[in-house]
N, C-alpha and C positions, 0 to 999 in steps of 0.2 A: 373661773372659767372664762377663756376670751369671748367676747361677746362677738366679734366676727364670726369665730366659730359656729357660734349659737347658729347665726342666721345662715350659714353657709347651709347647716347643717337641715334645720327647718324648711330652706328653698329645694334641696336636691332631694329633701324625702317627701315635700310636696308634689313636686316635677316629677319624682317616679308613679306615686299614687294617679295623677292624673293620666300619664302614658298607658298606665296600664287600662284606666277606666274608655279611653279613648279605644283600646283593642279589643277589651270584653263589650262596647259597643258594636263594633262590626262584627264578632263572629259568626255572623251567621250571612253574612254577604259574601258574595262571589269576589269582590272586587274593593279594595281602596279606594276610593275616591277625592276630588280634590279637596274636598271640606276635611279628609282625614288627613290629608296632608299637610295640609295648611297648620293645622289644627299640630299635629307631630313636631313639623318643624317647628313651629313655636316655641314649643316644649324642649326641643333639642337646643337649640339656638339659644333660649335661655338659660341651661345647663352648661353649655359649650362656654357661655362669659360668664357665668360665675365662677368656676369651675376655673378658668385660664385664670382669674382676678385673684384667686386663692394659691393658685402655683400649682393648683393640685392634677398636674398631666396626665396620671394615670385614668385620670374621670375627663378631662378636658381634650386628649389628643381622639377616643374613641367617637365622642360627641361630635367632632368636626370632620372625622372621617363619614358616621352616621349623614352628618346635616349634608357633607358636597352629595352622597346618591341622592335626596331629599331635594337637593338643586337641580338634579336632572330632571325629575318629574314636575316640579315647577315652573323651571326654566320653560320646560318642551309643553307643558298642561296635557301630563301624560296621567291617566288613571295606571293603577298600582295590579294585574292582572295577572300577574305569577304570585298568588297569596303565597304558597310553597316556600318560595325562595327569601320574599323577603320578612315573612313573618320566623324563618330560621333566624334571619338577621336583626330585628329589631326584640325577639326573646334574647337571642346573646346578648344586644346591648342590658337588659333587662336584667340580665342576671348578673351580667358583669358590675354596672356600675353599682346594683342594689348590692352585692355584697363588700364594694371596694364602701360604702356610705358606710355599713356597720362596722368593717374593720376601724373607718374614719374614730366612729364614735367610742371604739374602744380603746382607742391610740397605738391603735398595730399599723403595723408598716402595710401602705397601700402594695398592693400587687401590680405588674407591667404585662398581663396575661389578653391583652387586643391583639396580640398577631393574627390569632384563627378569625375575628372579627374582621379584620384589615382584608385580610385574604379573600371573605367571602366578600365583600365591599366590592372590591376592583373587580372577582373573577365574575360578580353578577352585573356590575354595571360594565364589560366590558358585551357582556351577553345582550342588554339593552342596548348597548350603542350600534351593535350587528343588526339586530332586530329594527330599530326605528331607523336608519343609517339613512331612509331616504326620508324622515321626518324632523331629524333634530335639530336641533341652532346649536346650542353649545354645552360646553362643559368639557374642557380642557384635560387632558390627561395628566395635566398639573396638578389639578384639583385635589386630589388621591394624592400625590405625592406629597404636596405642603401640607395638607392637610394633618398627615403625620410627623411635620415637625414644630416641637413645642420653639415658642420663643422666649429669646431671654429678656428676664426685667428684673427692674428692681421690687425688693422686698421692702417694703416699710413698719414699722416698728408700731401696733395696735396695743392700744391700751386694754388691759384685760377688764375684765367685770367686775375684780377685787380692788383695780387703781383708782385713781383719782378723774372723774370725767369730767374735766373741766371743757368749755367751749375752745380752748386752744389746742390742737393735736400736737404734739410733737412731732415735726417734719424730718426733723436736724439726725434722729436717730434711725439709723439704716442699718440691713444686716446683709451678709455676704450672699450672695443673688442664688448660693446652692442650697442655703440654708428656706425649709421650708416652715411651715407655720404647725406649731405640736397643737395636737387635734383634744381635746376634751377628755381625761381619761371615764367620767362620770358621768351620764346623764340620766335623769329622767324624763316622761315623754308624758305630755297629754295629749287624746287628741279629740275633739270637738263635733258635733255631728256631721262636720263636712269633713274633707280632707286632711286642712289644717294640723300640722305638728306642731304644740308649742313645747320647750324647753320649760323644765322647773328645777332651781339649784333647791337643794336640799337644803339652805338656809330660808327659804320662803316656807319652805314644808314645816320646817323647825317651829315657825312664827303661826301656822295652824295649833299644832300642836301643844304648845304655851298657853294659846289661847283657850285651847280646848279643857286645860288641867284646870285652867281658871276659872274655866264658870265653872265645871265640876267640883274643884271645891267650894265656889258659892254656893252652889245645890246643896250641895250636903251642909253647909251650913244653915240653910233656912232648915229643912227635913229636921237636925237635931234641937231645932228649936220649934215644931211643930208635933204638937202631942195629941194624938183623933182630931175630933172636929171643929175643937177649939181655934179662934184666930189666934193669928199673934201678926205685932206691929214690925211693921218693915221702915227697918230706921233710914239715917241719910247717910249713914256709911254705907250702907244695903243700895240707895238706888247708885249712891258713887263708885261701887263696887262691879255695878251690872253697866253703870255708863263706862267705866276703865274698860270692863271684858268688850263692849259694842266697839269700841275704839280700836281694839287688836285686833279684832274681826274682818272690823274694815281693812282697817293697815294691811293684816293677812293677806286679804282678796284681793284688793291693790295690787300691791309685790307680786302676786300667784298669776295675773290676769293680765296685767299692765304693764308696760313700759315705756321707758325713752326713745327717742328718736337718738342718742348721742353714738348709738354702734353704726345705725346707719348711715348719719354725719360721717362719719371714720372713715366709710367704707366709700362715698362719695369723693371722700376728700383722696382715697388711693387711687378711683378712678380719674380724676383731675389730672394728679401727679405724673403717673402713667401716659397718660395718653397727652398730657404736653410733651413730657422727655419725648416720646416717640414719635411723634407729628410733628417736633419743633417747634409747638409754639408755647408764648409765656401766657401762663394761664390762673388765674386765682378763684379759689373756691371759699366763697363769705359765705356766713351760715347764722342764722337765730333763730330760738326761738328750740333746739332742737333737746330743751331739757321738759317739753310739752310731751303730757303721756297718751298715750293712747292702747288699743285692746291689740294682745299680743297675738292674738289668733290673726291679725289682718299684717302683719310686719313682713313675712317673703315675698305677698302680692304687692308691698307697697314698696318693699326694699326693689325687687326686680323690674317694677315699674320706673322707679327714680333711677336705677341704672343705665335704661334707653333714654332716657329723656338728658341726662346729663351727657350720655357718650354723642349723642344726638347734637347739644349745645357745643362740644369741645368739637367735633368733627365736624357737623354740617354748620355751625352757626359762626366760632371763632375765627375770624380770618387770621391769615398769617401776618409777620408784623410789619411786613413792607406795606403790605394791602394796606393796615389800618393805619401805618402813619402817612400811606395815601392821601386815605380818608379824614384824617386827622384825628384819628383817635388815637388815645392811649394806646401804647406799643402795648402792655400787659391787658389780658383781655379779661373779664367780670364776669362769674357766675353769680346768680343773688341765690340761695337755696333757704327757705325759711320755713318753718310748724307752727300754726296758730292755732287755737279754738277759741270760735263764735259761734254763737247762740246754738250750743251742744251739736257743734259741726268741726271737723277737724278740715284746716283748707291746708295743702301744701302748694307753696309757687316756688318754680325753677324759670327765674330770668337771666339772660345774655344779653350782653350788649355788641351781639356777634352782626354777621350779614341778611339775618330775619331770614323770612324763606320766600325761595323762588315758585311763585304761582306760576308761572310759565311751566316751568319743570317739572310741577306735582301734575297740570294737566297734560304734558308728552307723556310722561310715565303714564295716567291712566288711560291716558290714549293707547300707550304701546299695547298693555296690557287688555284691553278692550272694556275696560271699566265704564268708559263714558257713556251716558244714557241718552246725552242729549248735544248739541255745537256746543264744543267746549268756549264759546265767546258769550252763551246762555250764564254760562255757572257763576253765582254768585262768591265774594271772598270767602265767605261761611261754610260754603258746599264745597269748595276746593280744598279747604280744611281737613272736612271731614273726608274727602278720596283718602287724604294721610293714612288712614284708618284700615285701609282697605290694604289684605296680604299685598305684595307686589307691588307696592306703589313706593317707589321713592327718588327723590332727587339727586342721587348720583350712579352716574352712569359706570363706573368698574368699584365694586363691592372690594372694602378692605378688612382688615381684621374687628373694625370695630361698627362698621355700621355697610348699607349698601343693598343687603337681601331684599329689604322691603316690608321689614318683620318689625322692627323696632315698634313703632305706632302702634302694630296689632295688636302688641303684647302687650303696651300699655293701655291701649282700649278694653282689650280683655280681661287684664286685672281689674281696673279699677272701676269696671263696669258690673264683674260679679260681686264686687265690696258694696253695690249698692253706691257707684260714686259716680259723678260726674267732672268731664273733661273741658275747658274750656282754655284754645287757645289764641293770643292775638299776636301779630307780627305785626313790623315795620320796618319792608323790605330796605334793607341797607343799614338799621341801626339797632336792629335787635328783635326776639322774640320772648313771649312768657307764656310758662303755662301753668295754669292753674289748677288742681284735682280737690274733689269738695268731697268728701265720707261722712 
């Protein structure tokens, strides 16, 4: 089974679980509000780029239709007042993408059934832009329009879960750009007192199961050597027998619980590729460390998290290559991406040797936005960090396909804040940025 899959698979049925958890919390309000939106788009936004990352359009062109109305209430800091209309629209989404995910998991052909979706998108936000016409700032009639159309990219060639996962990905192997990624015809599903979907191939299950015959027939061999209440000696093949079974036990739970970082190295390294071709610039993604295991139940918070942070580094951090031979750096530009564990702590750090980030910029943005609490000439480097963090804040002024909304930060605050993790980031405006996440 490809292991991109997996996680494709585990993010978009996380992503629904929460959407949904997000609307059975307000049922009983009058009104949406912005923490609900905030909160939605997030969730869209995150679906919208996995979703385009996998090729997968039929889940990826609705999401972007979804996230531009989603813009408009943002954009304008409109509360959501026609429950009606748009709780029509975000159940279609709901039902659309939840059954296009289990077709996914079955290996059926996804379905291209968002028209009626589309339709209701434009004909309601067409209703909103009448309605606020002397309140709004923007949201282009564009928005709607591109928004339903998919772009083309290249396919890259993932190593399944069956091959060899060595730290070098094969780059060199490319597939025809129509050709989409065959979806897992098997799965089974855990899932964990939270949300959480983890994946279990049936060869982990296998490896319970062995182990389990195994101690059972030790049982029964102690039992037919046990006569009423007489002892008997428990020899050293006996404890070597019960230490072999603790060993498969382990190993079992291990495989069942645990895994590698090396699908999401993969799937980092597509993201790179991607978004060099596309932005034109020359871009390298260096990785170690990514054969360190960690709990499988935390892998889509921590996958969808490293996917902002990297689109983040290629887009706001890499400059182009005139910039940097400028500057005088290397025309190719450096990502460092690496998995450790210390002292029973997993740290991940994403470094660039990009243009660091513009404090200037993170404080116009929360100025636009009205975030500031105090003269933005007060705020220390530390506290303009953390504005990052904050929905709407971002340092570029016209939003492109991979970064811009002002979501990216949230979403990695968000994750890796409910993982029980902390965020720590430092820049050096003009020569790079790192950021560090501790679980």
């Amino acid at each position: 089974m490809d292991s991109m899959m997996e996680i494709f698979y585990e993010e978009a049925t996380s992503l629904i679980n929460e959407l949904k958890s997000a609307i059975q919390k307000y049922k009983d309000c009058k009104t949406y509000d912005k923490e609900f939106i905030n909160n939605v788009f997030r969730i869209i936004h995150t679906m919208k780029a996995d979703s385009t990352m996998m090729l997968l359009d039929t889940i990826a062109v609705p999401s972007r239709m979804f996230e531009s109305l989603l813009v408009f209430f943002r954009n304008n800091k409109l509360d959501i007042e026609d429950r009606e209309s748009f709780d029509n629209i975000i159940q279609k989404y709901v039902g659309y993408v939840s059954d296009d995910i289990e077709r996914f998991a079955k290996g059926e052909q996804l379905e291209q059934m968002h028209k009626d979706l589309e339709e209701n998108i434009k004909k309601y936000l067409g209703q909103l832009k009448e309605q606020y016409k002397d309140e709004i700032k923007n949201t282009s009639p564009e928005d709607i329009a591109s928004a339903a159309q998919p772009k083309k990219r290249q396919v890259y060639y993932i190593a399944s879960a069956s091959t060899d996962t060595s730290t070098n990905t094969n780059k060199d192997k490319k597939e025809d750009t129509t050709k989409k990624p065959e979806p897992p015809k098997k799965m089974k599903l855990e899932e964990n007192a939270g949300d959480a979907v983890v994946l279990i191939k049936q060869k982990d299950i296998d490896r319970i199961y062995k182990s389990i015959k195994h101690y059972n027939k030790f049982v029964n061999s102690i039992e037919e050597r046990f006569n009423g209440d007489r002892r008997i000696e428990i020899r050293h093949r006996d404890l070597m027998m019960l230490k072999n079974i603790k060993c498969e036990m382990s190993d079992a739970v291990e495989h069942l619980t645990k895994s590698d970082f090396v699908a999401i190295a993969q799937k980092m390294e597509v993201v790179v590729d991607e978004m060099s071709a596309s932005l034109k610039k020359p871009v390298k993604l260096v990785v170690r460390g990514q054969e360190t295991l960690f709990d499988k139940s935390k892998r889509e918070k921590i996958s969808s998290a490293l996917v902002h942070i990297v689109r983040n580094a290629v887009d706001h951090g890499i400059e182009s290559m005139d910039v940097r031979e400028q500057m005088g750096k290397a025309p190719v530009g450096i990502i460092r991406l690496s998995f450790k564990k210390k002292d029973d702590k997993l740290i991940i750090t994403v470094e660039d040797d990009g243009a660091g980030i513009d404090k200037k910029a993170v404080l116009k943005s929360a100025e636009k936005n009205n975030i500031l609490k105090k003269p933005a000439e007060e705020y220390t480097d530390e506290e303009i960090i953390n504005l990052m963090y904050t929905s709407g804040v971002s340092t570029t002024e016209k939003p492109n396909d991979y970064s811009g909304r002002g979501v990216g930060m949230d979403v990695i605050h968000h994750n890796i804040v409910s993982l029980g993790g902390t965020i720590n980031i430092t820049s050096n405006y003009g020569y790079g940025t790192k950021v560090k996440l501790t679980l």
